[in-house]
Residue, then its C-alpha position, 0 to 999 in steps of 0.5 A: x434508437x441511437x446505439x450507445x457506445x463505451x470508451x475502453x479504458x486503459x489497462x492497469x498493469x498488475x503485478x503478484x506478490x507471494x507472502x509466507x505465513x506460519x499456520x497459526x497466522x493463517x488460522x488468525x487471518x481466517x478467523x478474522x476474515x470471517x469475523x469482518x465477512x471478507x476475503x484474506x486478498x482484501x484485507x491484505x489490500x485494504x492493509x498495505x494501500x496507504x503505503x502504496x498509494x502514498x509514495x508514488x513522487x517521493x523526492x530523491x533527495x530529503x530535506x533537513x530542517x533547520x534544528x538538525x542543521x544546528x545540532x551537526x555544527x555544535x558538535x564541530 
């Protein structure tokens, strides 16, 4: 029988964020953990990885459009 062997991937790097809430948002968040049967860490994540996810190449400079080139030199 031929052994079967498993390519380890690469590692992700993680990293820790600490948030502050006040007891009443907490208690809020509990009950709606509870309510959704998940976990405080989860809904959090779930929250803020379209924010995460979708700003990874973001182009240093913005591009104008041609109206708000129009609107600057009408006022000139």
């Amino acid at each position: 029988m031929a052994k079967i062997s498993f390519r380890k991937g690469r590692r992700k790097k993680r990293f820790e964020i600490t948030i502050s809430l006040t007891a009443k948002q907490m208690a809020s968040l509990e009950n709606y953990c509870r309510l959704h049967k998940t976990t405080p860490n989860r809904v959090i994540r779930e929250r803020i990885s379209p924010q995460t996810t979708n700003f990874g190449n973001v182009p240093s400079e913005r591009f104008v459009t041609a109206k708000q080139l129009d609107m600057f030199s009408s006022a000139v």
